[in-house]
C-alpha positions in Angstrom: -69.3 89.6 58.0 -71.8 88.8 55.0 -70.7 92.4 53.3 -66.8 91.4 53.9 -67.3 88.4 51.9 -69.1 90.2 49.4 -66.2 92.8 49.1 -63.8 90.0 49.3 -65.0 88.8 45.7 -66.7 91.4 43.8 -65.3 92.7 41.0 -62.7 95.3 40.7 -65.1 97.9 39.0 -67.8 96.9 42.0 -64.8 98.0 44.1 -63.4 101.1 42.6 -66.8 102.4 42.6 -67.5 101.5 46.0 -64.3 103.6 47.3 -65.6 106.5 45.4 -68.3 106.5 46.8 -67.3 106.1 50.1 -65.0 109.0 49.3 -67.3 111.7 47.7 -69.7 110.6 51.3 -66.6 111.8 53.2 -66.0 114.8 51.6 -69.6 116.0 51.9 -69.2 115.3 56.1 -66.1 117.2 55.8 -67.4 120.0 54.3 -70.5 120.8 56.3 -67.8 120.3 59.5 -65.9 122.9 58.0 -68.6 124.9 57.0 -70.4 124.8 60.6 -67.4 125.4 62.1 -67.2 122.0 64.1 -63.3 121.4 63.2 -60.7 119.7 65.7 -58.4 122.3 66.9 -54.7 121.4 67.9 -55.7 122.3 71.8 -58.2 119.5 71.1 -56.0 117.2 69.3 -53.2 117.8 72.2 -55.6 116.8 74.9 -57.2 113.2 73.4 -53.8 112.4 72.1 -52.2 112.7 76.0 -56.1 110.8 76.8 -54.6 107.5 75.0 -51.3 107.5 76.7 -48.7 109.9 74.3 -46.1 111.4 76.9 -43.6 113.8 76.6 -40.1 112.5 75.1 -41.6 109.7 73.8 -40.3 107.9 70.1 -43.8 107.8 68.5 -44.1 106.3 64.7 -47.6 107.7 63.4 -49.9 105.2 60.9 -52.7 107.9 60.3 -56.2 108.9 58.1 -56.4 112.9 57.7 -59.9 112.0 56.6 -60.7 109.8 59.7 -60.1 112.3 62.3 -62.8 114.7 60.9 -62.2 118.2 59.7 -58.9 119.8 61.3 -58.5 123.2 61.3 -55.2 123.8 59.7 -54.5 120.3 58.4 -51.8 118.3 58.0 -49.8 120.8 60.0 -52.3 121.0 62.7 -51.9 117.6 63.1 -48.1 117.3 62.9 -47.9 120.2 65.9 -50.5 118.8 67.9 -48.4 115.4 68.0 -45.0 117.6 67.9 -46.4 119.2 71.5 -47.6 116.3 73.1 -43.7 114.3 73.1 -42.6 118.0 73.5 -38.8 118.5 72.3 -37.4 115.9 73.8 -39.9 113.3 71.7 -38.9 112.3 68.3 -41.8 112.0 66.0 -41.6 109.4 63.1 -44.5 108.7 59.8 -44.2 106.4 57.5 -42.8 107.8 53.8 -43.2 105.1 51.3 -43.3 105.7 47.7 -45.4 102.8 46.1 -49.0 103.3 46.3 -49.8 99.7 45.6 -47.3 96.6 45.8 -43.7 97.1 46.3 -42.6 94.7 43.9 -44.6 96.3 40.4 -43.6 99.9 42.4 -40.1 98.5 41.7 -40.3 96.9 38.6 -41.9 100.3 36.7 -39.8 103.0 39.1 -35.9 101.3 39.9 -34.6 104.3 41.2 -34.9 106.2 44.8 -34.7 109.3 45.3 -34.5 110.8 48.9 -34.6 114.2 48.3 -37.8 114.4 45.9 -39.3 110.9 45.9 -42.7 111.7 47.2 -44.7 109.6 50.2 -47.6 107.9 49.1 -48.9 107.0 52.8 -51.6 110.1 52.7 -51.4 114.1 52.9 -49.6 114.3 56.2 -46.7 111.9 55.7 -45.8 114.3 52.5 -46.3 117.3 53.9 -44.2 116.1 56.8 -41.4 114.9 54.6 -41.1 118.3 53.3 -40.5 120.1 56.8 -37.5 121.7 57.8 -35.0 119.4 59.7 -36.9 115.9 59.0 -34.6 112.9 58.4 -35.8 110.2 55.8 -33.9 106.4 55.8 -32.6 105.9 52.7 -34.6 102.7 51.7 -36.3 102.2 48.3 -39.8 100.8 49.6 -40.2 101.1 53.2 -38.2 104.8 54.2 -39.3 106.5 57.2 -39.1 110.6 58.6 -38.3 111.4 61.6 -37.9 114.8 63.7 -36.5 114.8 66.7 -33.2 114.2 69.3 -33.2 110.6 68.2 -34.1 111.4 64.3 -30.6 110.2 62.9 -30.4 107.3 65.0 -33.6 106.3 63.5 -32.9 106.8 60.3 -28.9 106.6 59.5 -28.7 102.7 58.7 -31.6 101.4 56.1 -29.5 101.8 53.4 -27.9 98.2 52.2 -29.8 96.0 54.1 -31.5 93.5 51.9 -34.8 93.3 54.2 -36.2 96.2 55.4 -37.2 95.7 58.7 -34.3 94.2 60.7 -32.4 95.7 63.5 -30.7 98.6 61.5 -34.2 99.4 60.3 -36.4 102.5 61.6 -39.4 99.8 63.0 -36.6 97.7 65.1 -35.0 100.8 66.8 -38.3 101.8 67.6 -38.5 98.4 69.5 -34.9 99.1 70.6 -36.0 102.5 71.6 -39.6 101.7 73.9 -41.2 103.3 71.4 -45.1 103.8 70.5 -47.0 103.2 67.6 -50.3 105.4 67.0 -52.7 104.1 64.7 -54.6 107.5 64.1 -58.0 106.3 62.2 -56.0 103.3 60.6 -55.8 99.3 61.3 -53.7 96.7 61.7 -54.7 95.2 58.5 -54.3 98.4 56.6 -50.7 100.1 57.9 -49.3 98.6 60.8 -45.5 97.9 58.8 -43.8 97.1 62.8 -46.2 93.6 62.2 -43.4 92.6 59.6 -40.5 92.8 62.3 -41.4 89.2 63.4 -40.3 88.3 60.0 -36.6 89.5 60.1 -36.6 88.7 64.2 -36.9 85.1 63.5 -36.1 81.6 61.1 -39.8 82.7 59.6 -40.8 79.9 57.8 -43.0 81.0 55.1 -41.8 82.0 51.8 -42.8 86.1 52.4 -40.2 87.8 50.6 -40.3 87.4 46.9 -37.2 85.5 45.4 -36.4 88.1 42.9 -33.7 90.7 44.1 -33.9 94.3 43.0 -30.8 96.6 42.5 -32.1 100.7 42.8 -30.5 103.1 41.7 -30.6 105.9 45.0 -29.9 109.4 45.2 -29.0 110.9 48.3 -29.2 114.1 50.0 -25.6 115.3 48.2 -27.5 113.9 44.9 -24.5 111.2 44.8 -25.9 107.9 43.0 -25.0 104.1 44.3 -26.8 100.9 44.3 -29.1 99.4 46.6 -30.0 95.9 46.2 -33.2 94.9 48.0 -36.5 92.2 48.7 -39.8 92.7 48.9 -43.1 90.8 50.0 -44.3 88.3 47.6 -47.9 89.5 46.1 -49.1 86.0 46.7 -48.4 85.1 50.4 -49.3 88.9 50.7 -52.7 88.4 50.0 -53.1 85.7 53.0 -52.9 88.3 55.7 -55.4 89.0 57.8 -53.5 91.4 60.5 -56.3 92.5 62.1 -57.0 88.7 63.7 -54.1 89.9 65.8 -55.9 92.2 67.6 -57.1 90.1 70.4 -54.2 88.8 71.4 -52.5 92.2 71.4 -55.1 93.3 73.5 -55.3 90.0 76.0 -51.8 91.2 76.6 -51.9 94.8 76.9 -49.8 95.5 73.9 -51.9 97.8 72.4 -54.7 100.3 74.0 -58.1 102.0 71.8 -59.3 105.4 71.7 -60.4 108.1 70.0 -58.8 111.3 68.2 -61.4 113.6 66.7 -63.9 111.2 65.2 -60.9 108.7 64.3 -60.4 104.9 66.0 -57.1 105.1 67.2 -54.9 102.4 68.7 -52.0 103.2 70.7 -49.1 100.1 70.5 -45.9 99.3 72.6 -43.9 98.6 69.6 -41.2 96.7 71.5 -44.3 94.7 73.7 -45.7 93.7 70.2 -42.8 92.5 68.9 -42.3 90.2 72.0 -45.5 88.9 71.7 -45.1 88.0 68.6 -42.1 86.0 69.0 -43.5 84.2 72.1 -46.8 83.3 69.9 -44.8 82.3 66.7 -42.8 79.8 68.4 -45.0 78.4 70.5 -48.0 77.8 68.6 -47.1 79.1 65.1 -48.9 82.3 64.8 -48.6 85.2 62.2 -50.6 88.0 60.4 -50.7 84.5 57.9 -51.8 82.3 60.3 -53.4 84.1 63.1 -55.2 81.1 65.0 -51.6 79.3 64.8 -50.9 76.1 63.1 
């Protein structure tokens, strides 16, 4: 708690240095794995994935750490195939491809255009390389834009364009609600990637000022290279910084929305997207919580 606190208010140079260090530890662990020969295989990764409840022909939307899990033999596309062979080919398999690295709104403000062809994922080594594969779909949004591969990869993905929020019921993270669909946080939190939180927001008359008031018009490109614009919100940098998602936690758990294990050396968390969303409603309306205000009002 006490080194939280600390983190909370130390200076930006205290932590920028910290994260590099941090880093340059991991890389040294994941070098002597590799170099011992202790790396995850996908037969392994196929096996603890079922462990935390994965099926066959699942819709599965994946929040994950390449760094977290340990060394993988074969990397990112180990990773993608082991989770590809656990839904099987009736699953559709869905990460995350957004293309600001920190806030959305100064993302927008230095880069108003969208490309979906070439606009590159910033949400770590696997989304991009899984963007690139061969008959992955991408939502045409300018923040928030999901892949998918699978039977239900359109579906997902045909009608983000034009909506002025990006997580209502035309978005990729309400279909997956609409769909039964899972959520795996491999090696990640609530706090740091869990985007299906913010569907409470769009579900409901939310009553704190989240979105910014400022609306964007993007130029996008899509996959013909034909040009139109998109106008769009995004979170307010303010009210963002009062989240604290992982305070959530419990109450997903109390309620069996969410289930922990392991993947490799990762912490994973395994969420009912549609259960969480529920929840969520029921706890916001009757006592007022959110990823704001998670002990209510």
């Amino acid at each position: 708690m006490l080194k939280g606190i600390a983190l909370k208010y130390a200076p930006e140079f205290i932590l920028e240095w910290a994260k590099k260090l941090k880093k340059n530890q991991r890389r040294k662990q994941l070098r002597s794995q590799k170099e011992n020969k202790k790396g995850l295989t996908c037969a392994q990764m196929v096996n603890e994935l079922r462990q935390i409840g994965i099926k066959e022909g699942d819709s599965l939307l994946v929040h994950c750490s390449l760094s977290k899990i340990g060394f993988v033999e074969g990397g990112p596309d180990t990773v993608i195939n082991a989770l590809k062979e656990t839904i099987g080919k009736t699953g559709t398999l869905l990460f995350p491809s957004f293309p600001a690295k920190g806030r959305n709104v100064t993302h927008l403000e230095m880069n108003p255009f969208f490309d979906i062809r070439t606009t590159p994922s910033q949400m770590g080594v696997i989304t991009e390389y899984f963007r690139t594969q061969k008959n992955v779909m991408r939502s045409f949004h300018p923040t928030d834009s999901v892949c998918a591969l699978g039977p239900l990869a359109d579906y997902f993905t045909n009608s983000h364009f034009g909506q002025l929020t990006p997580y209502n019921e035309y978005s990729p993270f309400r279909k997956l609600c609409a769909q039964n669909g899972k959520i795996l946080m491999l090696g990640t939190t609530l706090n740091g990637a869990c985007t299906n939180l913010h569907t409470l927001e769009d579900a409901v008359d939310f009553k704190f000022p989240v979105y910014d008031e400022k609306v964007f018009e993007i130029k996008m490109i899509d996959a013909a290279g034909k040009q139109s614009l998109m106008k769009t919100k995004v979170h307010n940098p303010v009210f963002s910084a009062k989240r604290n998602c992982d305070a959530l936690k419990p109450i997903f758990e109390k309620e069996k929305v969410l289930v922990n294990g392991k993947v490799g050396e990762a912490d994973c968390m395994l969420i009912d997207a549609n259960k969480m969303l529920e929840v969520m409603i029921k706890n916001y309306n009757e006592r007022g919580v959110t990823m704001y205000t998670p002990l209510g009002e």
